[in-house]
mmJSON file of the N, C-alpha and C atoms, coordinates in Angstrom:
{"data_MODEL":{"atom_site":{
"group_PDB":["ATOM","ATOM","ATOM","ATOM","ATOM","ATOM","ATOM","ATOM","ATOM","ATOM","ATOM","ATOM","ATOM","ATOM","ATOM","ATOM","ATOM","ATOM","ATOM","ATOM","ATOM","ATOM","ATOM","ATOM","ATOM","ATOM","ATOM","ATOM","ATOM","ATOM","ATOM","ATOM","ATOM","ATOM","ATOM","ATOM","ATOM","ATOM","ATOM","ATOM","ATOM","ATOM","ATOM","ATOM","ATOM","ATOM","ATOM","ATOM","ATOM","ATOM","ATOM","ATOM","ATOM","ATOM","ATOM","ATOM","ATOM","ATOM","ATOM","ATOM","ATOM","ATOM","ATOM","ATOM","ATOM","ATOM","ATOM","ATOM","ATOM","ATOM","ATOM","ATOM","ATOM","ATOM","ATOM","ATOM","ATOM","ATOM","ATOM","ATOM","ATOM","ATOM","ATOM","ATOM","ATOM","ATOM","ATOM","ATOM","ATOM","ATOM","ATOM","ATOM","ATOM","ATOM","ATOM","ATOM","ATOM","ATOM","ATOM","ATOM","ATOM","ATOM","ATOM","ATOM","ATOM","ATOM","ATOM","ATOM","ATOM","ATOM","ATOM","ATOM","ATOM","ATOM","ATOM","ATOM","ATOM","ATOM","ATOM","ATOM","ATOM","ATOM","ATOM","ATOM","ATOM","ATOM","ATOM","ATOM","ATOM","ATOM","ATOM","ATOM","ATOM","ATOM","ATOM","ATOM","ATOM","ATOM","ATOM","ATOM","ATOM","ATOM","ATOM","ATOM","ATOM","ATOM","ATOM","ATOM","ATOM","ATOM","ATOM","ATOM","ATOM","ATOM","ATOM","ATOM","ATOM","ATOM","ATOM","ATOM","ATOM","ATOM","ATOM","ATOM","ATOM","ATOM","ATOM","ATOM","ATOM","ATOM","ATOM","ATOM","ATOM","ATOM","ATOM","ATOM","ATOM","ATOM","ATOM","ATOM","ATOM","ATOM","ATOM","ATOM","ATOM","ATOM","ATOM","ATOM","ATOM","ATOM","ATOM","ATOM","ATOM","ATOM","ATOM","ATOM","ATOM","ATOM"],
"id":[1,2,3,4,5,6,7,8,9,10,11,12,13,14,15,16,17,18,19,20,21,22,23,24,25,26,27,28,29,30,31,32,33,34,35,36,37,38,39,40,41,42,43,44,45,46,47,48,49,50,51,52,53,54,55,56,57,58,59,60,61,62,63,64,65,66,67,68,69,70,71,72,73,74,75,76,77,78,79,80,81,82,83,84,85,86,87,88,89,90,91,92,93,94,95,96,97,98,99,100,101,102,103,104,105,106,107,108,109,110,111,112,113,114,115,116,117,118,119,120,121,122,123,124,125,126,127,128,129,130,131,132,133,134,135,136,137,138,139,140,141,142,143,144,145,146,147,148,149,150,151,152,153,154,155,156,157,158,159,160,161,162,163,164,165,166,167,168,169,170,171,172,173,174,175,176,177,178,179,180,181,182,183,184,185,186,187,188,189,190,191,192,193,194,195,196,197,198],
"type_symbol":["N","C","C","N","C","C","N","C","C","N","C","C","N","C","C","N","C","C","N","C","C","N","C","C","N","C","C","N","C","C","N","C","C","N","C","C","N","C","C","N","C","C","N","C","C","N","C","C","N","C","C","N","C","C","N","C","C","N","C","C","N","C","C","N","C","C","N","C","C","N","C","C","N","C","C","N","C","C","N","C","C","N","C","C","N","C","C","N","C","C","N","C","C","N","C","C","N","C","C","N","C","C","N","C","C","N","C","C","N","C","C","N","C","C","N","C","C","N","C","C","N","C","C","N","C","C","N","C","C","N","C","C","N","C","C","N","C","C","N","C","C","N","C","C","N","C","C","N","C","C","N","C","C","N","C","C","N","C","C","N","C","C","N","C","C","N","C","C","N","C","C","N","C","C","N","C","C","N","C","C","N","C","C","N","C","C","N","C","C","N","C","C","N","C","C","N","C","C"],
"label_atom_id":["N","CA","C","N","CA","C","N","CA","C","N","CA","C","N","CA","C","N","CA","C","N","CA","C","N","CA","C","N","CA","C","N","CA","C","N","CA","C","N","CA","C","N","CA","C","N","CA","C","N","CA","C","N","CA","C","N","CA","C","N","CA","C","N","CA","C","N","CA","C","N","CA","C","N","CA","C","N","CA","C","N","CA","C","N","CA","C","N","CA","C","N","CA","C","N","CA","C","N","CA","C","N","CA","C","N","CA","C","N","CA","C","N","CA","C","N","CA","C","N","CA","C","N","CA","C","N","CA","C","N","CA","C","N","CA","C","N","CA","C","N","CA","C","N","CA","C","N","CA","C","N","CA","C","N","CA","C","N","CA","C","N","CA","C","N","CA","C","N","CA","C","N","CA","C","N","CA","C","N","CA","C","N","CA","C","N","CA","C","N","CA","C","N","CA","C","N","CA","C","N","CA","C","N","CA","C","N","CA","C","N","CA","C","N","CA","C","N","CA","C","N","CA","C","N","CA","C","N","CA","C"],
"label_alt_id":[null,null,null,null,null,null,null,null,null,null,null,null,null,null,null,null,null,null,null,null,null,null,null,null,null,null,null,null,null,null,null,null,null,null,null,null,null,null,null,null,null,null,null,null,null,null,null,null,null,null,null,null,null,null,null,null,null,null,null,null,null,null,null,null,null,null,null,null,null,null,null,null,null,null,null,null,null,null,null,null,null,null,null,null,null,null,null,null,null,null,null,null,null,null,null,null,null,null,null,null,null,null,null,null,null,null,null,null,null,null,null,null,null,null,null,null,null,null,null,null,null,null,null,null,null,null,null,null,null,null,null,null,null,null,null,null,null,null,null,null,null,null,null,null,null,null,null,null,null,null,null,null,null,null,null,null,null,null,null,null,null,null,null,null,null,null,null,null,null,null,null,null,null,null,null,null,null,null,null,null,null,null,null,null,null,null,null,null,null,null,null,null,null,null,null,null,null,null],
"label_comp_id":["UNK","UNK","UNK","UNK","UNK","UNK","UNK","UNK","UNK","UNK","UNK","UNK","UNK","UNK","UNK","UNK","UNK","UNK","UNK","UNK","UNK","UNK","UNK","UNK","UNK","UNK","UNK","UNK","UNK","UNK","UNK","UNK","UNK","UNK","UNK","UNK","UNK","UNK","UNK","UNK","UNK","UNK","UNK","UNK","UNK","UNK","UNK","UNK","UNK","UNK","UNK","UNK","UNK","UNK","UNK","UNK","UNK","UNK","UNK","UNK","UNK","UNK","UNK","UNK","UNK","UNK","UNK","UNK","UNK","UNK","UNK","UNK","UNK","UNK","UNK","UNK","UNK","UNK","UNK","UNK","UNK","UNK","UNK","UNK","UNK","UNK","UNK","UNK","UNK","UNK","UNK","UNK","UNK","UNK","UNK","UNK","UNK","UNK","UNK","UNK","UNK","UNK","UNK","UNK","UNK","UNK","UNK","UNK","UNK","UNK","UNK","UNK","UNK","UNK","UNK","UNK","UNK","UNK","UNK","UNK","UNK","UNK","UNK","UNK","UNK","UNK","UNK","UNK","UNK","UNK","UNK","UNK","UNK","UNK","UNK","UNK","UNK","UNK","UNK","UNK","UNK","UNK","UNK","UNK","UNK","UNK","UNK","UNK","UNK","UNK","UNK","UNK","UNK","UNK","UNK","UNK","UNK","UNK","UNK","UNK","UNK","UNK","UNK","UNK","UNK","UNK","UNK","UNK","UNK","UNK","UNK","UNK","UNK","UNK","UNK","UNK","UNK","UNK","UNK","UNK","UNK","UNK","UNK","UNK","UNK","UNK","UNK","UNK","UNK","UNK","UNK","UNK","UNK","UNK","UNK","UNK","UNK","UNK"],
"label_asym_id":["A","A","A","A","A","A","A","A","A","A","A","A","A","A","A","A","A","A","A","A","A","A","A","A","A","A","A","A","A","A","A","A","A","A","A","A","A","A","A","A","A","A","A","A","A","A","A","A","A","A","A","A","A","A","A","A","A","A","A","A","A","A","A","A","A","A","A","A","A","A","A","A","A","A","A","A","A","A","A","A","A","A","A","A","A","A","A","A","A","A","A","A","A","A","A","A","A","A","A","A","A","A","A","A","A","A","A","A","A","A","A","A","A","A","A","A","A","A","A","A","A","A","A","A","A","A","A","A","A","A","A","A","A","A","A","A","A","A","A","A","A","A","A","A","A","A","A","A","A","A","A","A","A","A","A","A","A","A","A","A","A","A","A","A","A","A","A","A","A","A","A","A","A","A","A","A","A","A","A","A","A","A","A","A","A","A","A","A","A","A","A","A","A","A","A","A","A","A"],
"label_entity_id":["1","1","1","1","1","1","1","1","1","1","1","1","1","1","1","1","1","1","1","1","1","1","1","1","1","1","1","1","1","1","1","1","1","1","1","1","1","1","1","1","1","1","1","1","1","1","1","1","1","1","1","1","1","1","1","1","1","1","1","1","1","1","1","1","1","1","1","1","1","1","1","1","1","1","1","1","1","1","1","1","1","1","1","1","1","1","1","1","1","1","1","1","1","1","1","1","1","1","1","1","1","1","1","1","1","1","1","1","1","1","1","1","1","1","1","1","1","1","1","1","1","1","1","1","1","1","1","1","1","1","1","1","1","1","1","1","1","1","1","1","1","1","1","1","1","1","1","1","1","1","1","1","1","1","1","1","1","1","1","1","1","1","1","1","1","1","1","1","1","1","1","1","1","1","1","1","1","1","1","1","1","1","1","1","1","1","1","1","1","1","1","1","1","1","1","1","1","1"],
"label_seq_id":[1,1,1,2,2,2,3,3,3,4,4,4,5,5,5,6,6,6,7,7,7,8,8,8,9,9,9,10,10,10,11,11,11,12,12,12,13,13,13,14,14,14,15,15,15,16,16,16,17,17,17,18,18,18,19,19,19,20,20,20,21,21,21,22,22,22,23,23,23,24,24,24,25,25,25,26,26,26,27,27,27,28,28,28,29,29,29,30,30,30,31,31,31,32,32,32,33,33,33,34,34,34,35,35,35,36,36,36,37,37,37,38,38,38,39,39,39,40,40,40,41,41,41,42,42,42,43,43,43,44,44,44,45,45,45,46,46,46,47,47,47,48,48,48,49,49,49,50,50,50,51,51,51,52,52,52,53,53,53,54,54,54,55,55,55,56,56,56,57,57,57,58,58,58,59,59,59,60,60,60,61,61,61,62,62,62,63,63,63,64,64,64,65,65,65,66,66,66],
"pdbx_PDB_ins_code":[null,null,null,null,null,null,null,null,null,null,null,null,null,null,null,null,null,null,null,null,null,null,null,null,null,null,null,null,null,null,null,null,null,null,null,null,null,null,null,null,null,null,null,null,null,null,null,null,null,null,null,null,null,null,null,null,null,null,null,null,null,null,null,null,null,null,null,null,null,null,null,null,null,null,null,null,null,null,null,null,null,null,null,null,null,null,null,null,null,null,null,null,null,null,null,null,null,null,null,null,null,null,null,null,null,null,null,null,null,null,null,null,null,null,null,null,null,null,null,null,null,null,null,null,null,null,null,null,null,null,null,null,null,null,null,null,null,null,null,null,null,null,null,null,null,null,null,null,null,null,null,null,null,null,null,null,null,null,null,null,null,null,null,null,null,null,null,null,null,null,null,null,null,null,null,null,null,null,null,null,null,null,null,null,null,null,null,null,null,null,null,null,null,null,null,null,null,null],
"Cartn_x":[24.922,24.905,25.116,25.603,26.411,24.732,25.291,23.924,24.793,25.563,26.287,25.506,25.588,24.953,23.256,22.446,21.041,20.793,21.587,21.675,22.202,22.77,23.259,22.209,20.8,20.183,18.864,18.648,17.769,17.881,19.355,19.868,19.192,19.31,18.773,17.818,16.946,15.269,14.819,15.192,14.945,15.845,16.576,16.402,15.652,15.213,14.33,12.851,12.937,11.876,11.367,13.236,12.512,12.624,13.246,13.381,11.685,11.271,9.597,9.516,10.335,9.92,10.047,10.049,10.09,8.615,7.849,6.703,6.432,5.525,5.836,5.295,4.38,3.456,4.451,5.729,6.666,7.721,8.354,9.296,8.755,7.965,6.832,6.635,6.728,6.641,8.158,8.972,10.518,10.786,10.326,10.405,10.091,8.84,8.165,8.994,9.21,9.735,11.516,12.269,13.218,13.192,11.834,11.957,11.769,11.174,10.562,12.309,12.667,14.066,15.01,15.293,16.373,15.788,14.81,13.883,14.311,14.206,14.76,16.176,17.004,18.24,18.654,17.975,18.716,17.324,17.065,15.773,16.11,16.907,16.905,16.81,16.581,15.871,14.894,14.774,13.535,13.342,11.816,11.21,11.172,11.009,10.705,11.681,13.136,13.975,14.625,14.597,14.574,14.131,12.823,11.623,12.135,12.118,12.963,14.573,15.185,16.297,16.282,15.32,14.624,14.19,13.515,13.068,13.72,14.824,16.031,16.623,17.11,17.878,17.202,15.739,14.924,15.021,14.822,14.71,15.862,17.174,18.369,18.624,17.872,18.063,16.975,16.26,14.964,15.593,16.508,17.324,18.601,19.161,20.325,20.104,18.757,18.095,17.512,17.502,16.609,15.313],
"Cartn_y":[22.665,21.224,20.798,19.642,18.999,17.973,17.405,16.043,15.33,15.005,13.591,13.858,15.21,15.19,15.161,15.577,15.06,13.742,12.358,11.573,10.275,11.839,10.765,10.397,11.671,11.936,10.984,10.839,9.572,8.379,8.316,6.606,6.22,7.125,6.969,6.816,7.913,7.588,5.655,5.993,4.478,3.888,3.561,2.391,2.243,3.174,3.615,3.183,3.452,2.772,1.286,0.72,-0.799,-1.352,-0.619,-1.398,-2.002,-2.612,-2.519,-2.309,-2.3,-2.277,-0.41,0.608,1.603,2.077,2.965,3.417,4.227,3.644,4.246,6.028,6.207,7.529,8.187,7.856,8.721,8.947,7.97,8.322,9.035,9.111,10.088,11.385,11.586,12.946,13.328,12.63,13.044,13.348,12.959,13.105,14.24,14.539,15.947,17.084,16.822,18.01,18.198,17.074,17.29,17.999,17.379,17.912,19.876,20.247,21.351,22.106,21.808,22.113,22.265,21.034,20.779,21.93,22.201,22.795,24.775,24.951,26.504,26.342,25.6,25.686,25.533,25.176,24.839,25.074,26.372,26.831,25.992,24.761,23.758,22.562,22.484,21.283,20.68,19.636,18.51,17.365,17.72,16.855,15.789,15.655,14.134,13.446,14.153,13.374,12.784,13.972,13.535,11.742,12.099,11.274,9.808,9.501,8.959,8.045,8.549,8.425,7.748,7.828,7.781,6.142,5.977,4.957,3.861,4.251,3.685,3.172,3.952,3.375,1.995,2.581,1.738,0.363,0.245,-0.76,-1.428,-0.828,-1.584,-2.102,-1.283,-1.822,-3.095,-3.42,-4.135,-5.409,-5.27,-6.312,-6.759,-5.891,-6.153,-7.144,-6.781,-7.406,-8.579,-9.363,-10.35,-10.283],
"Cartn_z":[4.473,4.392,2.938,2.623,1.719,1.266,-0.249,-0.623,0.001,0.732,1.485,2.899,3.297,4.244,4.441,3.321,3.202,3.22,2.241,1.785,3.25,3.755,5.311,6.459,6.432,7.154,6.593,4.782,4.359,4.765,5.152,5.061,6.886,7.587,8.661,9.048,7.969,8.335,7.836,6.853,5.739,6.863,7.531,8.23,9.263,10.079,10.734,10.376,9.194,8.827,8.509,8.842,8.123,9.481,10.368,11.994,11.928,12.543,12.871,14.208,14.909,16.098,16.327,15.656,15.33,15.166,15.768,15.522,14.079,13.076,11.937,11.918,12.688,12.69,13.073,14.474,14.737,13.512,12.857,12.052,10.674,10.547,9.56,10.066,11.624,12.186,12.322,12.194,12.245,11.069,10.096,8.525,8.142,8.505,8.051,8.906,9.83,10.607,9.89,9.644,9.07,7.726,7.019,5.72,5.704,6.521,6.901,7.011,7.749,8.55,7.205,6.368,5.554,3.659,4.041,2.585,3.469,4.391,4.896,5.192,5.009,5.468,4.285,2.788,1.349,0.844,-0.342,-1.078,-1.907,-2.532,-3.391,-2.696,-2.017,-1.294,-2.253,-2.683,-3.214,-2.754,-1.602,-1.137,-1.666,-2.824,-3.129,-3.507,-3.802,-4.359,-2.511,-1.486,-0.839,-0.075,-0.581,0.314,-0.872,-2.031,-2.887,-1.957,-1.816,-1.305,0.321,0.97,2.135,1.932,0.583,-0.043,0.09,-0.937,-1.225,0.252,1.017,1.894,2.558,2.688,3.543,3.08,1.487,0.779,1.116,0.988,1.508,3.11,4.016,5.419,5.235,4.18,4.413,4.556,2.76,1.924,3.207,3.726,4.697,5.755,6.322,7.303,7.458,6.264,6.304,5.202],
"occupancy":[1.0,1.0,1.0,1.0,1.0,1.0,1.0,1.0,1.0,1.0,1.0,1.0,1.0,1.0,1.0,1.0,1.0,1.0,1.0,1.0,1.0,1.0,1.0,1.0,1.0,1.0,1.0,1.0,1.0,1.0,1.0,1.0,1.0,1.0,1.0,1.0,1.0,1.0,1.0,1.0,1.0,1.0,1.0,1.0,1.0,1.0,1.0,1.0,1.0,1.0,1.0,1.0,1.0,1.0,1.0,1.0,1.0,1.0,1.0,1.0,1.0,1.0,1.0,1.0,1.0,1.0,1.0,1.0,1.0,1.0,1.0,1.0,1.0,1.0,1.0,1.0,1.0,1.0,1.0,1.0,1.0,1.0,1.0,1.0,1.0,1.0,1.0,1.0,1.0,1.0,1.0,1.0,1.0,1.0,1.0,1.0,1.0,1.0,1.0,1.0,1.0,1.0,1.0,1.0,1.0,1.0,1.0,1.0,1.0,1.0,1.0,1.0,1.0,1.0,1.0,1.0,1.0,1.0,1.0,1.0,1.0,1.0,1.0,1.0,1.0,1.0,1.0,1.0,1.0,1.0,1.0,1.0,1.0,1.0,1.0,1.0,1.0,1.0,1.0,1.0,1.0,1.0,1.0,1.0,1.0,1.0,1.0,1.0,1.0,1.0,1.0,1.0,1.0,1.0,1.0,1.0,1.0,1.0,1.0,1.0,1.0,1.0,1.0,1.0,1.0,1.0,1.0,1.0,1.0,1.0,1.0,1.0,1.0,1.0,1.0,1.0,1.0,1.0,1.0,1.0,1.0,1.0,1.0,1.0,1.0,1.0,1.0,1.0,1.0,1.0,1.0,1.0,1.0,1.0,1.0,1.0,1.0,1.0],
"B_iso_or_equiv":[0.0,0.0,0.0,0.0,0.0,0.0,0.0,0.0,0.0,0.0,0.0,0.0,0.0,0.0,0.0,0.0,0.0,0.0,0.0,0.0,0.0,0.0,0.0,0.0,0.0,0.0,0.0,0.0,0.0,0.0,0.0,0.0,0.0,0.0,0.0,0.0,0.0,0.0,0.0,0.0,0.0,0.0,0.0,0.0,0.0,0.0,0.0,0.0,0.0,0.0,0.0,0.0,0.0,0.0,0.0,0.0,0.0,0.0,0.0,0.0,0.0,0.0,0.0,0.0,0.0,0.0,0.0,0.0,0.0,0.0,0.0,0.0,0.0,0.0,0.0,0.0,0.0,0.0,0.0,0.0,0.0,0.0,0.0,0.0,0.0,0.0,0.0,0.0,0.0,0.0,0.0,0.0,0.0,0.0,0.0,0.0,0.0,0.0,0.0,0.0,0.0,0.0,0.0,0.0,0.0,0.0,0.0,0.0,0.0,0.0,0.0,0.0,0.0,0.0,0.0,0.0,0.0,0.0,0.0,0.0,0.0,0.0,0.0,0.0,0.0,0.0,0.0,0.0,0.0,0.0,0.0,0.0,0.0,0.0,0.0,0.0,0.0,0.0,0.0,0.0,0.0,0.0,0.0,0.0,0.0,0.0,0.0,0.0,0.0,0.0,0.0,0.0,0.0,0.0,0.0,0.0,0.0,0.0,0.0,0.0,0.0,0.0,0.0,0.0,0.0,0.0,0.0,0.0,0.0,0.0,0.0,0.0,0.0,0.0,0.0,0.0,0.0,0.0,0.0,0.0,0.0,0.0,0.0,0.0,0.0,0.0,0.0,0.0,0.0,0.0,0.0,0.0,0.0,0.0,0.0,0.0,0.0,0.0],
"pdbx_formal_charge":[null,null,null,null,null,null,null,null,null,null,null,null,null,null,null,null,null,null,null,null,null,null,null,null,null,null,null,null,null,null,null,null,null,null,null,null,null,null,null,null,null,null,null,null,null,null,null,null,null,null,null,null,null,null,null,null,null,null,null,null,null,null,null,null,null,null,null,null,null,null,null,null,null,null,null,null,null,null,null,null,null,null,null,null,null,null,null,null,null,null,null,null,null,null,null,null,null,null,null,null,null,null,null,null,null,null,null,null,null,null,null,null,null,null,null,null,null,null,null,null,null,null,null,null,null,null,null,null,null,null,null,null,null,null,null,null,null,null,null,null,null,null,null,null,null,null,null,null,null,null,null,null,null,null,null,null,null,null,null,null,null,null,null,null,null,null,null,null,null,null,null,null,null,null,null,null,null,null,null,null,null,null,null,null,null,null,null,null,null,null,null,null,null,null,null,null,null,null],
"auth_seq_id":[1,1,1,2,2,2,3,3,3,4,4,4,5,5,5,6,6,6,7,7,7,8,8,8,9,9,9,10,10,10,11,11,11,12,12,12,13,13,13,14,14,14,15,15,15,16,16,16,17,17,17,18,18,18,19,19,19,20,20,20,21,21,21,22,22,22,23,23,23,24,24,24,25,25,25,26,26,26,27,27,27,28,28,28,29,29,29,30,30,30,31,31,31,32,32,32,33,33,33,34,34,34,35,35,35,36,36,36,37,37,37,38,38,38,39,39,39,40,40,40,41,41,41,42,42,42,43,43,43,44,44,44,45,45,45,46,46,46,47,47,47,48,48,48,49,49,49,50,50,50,51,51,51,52,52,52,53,53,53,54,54,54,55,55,55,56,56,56,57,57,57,58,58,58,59,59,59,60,60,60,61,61,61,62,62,62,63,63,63,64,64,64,65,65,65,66,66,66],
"auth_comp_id":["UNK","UNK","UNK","UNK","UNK","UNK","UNK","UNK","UNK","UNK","UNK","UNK","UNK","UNK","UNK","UNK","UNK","UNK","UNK","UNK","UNK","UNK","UNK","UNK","UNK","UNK","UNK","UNK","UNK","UNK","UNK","UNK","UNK","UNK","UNK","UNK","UNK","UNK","UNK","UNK","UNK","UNK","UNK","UNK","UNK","UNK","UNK","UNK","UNK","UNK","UNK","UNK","UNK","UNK","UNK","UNK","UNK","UNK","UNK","UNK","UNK","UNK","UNK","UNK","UNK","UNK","UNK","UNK","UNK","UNK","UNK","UNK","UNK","UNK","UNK","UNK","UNK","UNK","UNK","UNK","UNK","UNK","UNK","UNK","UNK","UNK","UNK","UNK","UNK","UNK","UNK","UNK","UNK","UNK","UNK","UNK","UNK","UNK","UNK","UNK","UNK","UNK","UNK","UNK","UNK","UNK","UNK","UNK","UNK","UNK","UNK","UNK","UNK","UNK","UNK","UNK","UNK","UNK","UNK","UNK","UNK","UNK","UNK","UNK","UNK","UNK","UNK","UNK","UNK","UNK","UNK","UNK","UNK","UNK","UNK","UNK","UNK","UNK","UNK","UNK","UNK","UNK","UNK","UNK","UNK","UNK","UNK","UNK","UNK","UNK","UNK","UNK","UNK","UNK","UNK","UNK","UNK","UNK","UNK","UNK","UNK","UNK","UNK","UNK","UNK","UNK","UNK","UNK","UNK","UNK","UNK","UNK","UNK","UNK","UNK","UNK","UNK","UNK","UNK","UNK","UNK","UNK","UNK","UNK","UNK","UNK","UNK","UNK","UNK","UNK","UNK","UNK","UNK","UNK","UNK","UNK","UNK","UNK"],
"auth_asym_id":["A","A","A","A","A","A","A","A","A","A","A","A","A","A","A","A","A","A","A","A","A","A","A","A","A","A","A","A","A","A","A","A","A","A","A","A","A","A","A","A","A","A","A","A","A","A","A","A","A","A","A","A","A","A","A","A","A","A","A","A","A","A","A","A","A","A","A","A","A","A","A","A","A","A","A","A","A","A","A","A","A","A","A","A","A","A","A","A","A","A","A","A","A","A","A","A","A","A","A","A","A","A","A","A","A","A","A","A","A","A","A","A","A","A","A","A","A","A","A","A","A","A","A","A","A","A","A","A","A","A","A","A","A","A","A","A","A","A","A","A","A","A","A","A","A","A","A","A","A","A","A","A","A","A","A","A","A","A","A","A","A","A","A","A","A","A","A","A","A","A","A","A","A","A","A","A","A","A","A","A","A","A","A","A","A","A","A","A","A","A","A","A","A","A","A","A","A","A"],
"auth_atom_id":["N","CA","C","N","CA","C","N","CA","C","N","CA","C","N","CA","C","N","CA","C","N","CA","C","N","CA","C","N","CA","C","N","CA","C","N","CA","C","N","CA","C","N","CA","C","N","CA","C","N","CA","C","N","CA","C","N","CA","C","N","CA","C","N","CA","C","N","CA","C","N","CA","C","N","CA","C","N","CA","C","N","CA","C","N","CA","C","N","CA","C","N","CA","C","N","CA","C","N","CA","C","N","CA","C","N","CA","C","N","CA","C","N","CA","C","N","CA","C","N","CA","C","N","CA","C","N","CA","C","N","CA","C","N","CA","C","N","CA","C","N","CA","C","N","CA","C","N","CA","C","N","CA","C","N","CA","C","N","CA","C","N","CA","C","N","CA","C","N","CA","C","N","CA","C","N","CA","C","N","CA","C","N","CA","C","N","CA","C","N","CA","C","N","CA","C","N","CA","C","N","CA","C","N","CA","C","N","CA","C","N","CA","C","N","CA","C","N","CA","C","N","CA","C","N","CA","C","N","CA","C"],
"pdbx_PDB_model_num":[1,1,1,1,1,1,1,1,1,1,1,1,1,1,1,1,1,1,1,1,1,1,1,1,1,1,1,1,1,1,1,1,1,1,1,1,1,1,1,1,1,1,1,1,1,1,1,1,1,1,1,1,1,1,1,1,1,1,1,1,1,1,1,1,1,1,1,1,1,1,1,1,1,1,1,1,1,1,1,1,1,1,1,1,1,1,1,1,1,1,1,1,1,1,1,1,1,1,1,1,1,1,1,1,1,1,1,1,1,1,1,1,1,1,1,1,1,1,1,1,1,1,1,1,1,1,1,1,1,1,1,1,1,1,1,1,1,1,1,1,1,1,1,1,1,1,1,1,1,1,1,1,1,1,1,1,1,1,1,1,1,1,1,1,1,1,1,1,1,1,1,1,1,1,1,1,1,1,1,1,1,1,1,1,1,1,1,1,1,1,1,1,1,1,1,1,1,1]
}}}
């Protein structure tokens, strides 16, 4: 996997996250399990720049939305 393709998979959660009608405890359990997944499939994986980026998107689906 590619950072376009990590970066593709943040932009999803982060909107996911700004939906509200989205259960937040679930997209937090989709999170962790991805992060788990994407950190053994790339030993340079960084969680937080990850979780960062996750941020970001969210902030923009927030701004997009209303």
């Amino acid at each position: 996997m590619t950072k376009k393709d990590f970066d593709l998979i943040a932009a999803c959660l982060g909107g996911a996250q700004a939906d509200q009608k989205n259960d937040v405890s679930t997209v937090e359990d989709v999170s962790q399990r991805l992060i788990l997944e994407l950190s053994l499939e790339n030993p340079r994986f960084n969680e937080a720049i990850f979780r960062d980026r996750v941020e970001y998107w969210r902030s923009v689906h927030c701004t997009e939305g209303g």
